[in-house]
C-alpha positions in Angstrom: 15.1 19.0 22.9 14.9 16.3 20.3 16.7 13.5 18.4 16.1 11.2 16.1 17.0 7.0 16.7 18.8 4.5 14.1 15.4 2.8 13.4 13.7 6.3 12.7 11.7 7.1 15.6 11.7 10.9 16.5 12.2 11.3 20.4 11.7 13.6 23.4 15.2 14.3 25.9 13.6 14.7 28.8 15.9 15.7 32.0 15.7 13.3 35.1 16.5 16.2 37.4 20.3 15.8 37.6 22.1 18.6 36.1 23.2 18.1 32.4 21.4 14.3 32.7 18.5 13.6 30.0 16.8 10.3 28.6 14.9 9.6 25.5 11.5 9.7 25.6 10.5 8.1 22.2 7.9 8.8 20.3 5.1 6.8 18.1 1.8 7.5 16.1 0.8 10.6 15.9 3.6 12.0 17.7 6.1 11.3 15.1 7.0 13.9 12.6 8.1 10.4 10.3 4.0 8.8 11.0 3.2 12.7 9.7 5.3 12.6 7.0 3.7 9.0 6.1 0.6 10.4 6.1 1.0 13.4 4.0 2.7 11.2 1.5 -0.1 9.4 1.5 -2.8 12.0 1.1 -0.9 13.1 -1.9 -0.9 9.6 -3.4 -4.5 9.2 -3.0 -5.3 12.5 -4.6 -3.3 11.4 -7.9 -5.5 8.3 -7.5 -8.7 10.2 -7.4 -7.6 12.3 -10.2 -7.3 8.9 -12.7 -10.3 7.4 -11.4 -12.3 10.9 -11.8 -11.2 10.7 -15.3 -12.1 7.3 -15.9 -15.5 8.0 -15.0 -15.9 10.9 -17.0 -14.9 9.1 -20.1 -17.2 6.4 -19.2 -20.2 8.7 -19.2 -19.4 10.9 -22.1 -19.2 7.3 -24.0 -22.9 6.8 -23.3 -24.3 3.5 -22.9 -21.8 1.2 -24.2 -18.9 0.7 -22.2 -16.0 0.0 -22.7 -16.0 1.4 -26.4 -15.3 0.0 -29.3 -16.5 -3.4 -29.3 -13.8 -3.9 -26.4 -14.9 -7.0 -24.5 -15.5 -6.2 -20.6 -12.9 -7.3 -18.4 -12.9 -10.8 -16.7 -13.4 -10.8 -12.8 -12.7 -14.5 -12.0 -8.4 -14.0 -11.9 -9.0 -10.0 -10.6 -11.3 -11.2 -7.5 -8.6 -14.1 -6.8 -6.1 -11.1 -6.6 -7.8 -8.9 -4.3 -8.2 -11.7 -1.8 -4.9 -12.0 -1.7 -3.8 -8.5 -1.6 -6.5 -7.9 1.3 -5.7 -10.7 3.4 -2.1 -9.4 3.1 -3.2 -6.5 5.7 -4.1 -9.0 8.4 -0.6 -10.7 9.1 0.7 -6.7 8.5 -1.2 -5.7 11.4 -0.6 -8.3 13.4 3.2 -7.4 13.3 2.0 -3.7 14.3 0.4 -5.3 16.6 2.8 -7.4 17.8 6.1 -5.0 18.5 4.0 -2.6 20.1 3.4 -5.9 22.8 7.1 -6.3 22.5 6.9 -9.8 20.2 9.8 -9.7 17.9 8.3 -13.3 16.4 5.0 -11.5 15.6 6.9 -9.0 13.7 9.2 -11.1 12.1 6.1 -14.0 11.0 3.4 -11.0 10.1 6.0 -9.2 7.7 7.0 -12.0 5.9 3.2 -13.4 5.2 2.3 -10.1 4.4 5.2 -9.9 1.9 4.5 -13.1 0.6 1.0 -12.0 -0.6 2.0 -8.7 -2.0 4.2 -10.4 -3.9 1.8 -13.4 -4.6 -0.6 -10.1 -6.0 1.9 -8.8 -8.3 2.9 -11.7 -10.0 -0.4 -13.0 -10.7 -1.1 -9.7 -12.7 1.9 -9.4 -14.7 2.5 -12.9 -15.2 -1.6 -13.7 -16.0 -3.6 -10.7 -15.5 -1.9 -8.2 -17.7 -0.6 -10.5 -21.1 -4.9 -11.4 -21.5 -5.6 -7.3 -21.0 -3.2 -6.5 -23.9 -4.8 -8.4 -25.8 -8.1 -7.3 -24.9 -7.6 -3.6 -24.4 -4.1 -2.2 -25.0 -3.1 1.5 -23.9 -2.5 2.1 -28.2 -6.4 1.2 -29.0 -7.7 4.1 -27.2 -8.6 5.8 -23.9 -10.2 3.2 -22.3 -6.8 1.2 -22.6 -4.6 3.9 -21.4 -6.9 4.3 -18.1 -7.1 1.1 -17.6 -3.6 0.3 -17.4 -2.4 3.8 -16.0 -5.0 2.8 -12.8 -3.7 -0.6 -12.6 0.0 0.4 -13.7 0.6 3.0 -10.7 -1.1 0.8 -8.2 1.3 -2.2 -9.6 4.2 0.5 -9.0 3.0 1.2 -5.5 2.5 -2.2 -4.2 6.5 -2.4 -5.6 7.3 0.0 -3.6 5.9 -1.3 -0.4 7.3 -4.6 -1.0 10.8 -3.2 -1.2 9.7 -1.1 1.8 8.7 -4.1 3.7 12.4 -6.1 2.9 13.7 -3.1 4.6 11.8 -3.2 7.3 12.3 -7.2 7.9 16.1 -6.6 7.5 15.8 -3.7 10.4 13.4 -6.3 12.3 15.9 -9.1 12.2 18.9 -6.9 13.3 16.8 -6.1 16.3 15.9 -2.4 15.3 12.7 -2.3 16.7 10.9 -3.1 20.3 7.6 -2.2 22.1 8.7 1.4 22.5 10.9 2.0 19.5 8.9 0.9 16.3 7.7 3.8 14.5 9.3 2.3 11.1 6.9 -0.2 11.4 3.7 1.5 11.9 4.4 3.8 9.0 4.9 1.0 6.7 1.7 -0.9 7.5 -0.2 2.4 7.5 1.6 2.7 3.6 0.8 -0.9 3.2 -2.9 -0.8 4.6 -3.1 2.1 2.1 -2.2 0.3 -1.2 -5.0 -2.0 0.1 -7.7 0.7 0.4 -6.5 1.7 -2.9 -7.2 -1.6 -4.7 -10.8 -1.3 -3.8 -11.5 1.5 -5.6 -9.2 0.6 -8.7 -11.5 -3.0 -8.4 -14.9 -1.2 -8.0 -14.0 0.9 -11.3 -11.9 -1.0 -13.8 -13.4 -4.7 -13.3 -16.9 -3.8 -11.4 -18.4 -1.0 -13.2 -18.6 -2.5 -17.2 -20.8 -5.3 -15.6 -23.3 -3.3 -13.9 -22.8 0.4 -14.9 
């Protein structure tokens, strides 16, 4: 027999051996059907973002040796590498509030959300405030493929790091009403694994749009 907690966790009633008498056995990792959820959700998303970077490269070798086309000027990496620093190190103080409720530390949590949000957000600004007004200049989505790509790549992750940051207010809200302990923080682990994700992502979306023109 199962049930499901207010924080999201799926759990196990297990009888204690009195008749009619059962206690919640809750589950985490792997054993939740919300972590499997998370991780087909995830699977999905990383398939649309193979699908754009698949297409980016095979515009880039049907263009032949010049890339990008049209006298496009190749994109800067100074402001770009200054981003993904950020947006990496953002996954350290996220796992260390994993880490932390599973050891029962509700400061942990608290603290490791909040840096982490901090430098999501820190990410997202820097590349619509100064990231993206110098790219539309350089290479807007009207000029040609190479414009669309690159800002349909950098768009959707931009979308999904917006999405985890609303995620993690959530989560902090829950963490702060004292949703979540050593055995019930499911919630938590899925939204770092989401937020370690849109991390793994970046990599890629770096390697291709800013990388590759310089030494491809």
């Amino acid at each position: 027999m199962a049930a499901r907690t207010d924080a999201g966790d799926v759990m196990d009633l297990v009888e204690t051996g009195k008749p009619g008498e059962l206690l919640p056995n809750v589950a985490s990792g792997a054993r939740s059907l919300s972590w499997w959820g998370m991780a087909l959700l995830i699977a999905t998303e990383a398939t649309l973002f193979a699908l754009l970077i698949a297409s980016y490269w095979y515009l880039r070798f049907r263009a032949g040796p010049v890339w990008p086309p049209h006298g496009i000027e190749k994109p800067a990496l100074g402001l770009p590498l200054i981003m993904s620093v950020i947006l990496w190190s953002s996954s350290i103080p996220a796992h260390i509030a994993d880490r932390g409720i599973q050891n029962g530390s509700q400061v942990r949590l608290r603290a490791g959300l909040a840096v982490s949000w901090l430098l999501g957000l820190t990410f997202l600004l820097l590349q619509i405030v100064a990231e993206y007004p110098h790219s539309l200049k350089v290479a807007p989505p009207s000029q040609g493929s190479y414009g669309t790509l690159f800002f349909s790549l950098t768009g959707l992750h931009g979308i999904h790091v917006f999405i985890g940051l609303m995620i993690s207010l959530w989560v902090q809200a829950r963490a702060w009403q004292g949703a979540f302990d050593e055995h019930r923080h499911v919630t938590v682990q899925n939204f770092v694994m989401y937020w370690h994700f849109v991390d793994t992502v970046w990599v890629f979306v770096l390697a291709t749009i800013y990388l590759s023109p310089h030494f491809i």
